[in-house]
Phi, psi and omega in degrees: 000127178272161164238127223242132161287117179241192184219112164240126159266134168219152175219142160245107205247129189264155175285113166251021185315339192240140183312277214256145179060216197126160162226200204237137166260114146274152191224125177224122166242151176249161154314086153105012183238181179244115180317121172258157291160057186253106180261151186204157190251023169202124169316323157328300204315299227281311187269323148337305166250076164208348175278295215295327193299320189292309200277345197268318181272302199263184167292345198267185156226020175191167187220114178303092189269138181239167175249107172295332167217139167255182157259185154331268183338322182090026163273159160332061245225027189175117161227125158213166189213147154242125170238144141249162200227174175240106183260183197226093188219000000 
């Protein structure tokens, strides 16, 4: 049995389509899969379950996330992260 590298990516991005509030879009893709697509109205929220989606799909137990964009305020507006993992096929 070989063991093959795979890759997942997410990313979170709050909707600023609307001045005030938005809610935050995730995206999480695997390798060789169909991107899952998820909104939440708090980024907590949003990374509790994409942590349990790690644990639950790769080997690992967590996905190291960064922040890539701010606003004005200097809050957060673009987190994104990758991880690899080693599956077994």
């Amino acid at each position: 049995m070989a063991k093959l590298s795979k890759t997942l990516t997410a990313t979170l991005t709050k909707n600023t389509a609307v001045e005030k509030g938005g809610a935050w879009l995730l995206t999480i893709n695997e390798e060789q899969s169909t991107p899952t697509h998820s909104a939440w109205s708090n980024p907590s929220a949003a990374k509790r379950y994409l942590k349990q989606y790690v644990i639950d799909n790769t080997s690992r137990k967590s996905i190291k996330m960064e922040i890539k964009a701010t606003n004005e305020a200097g809050k957060p507006t673009h987190i994104a992260g990758e991880l690899t993992y080693k599956v077994t096929e």
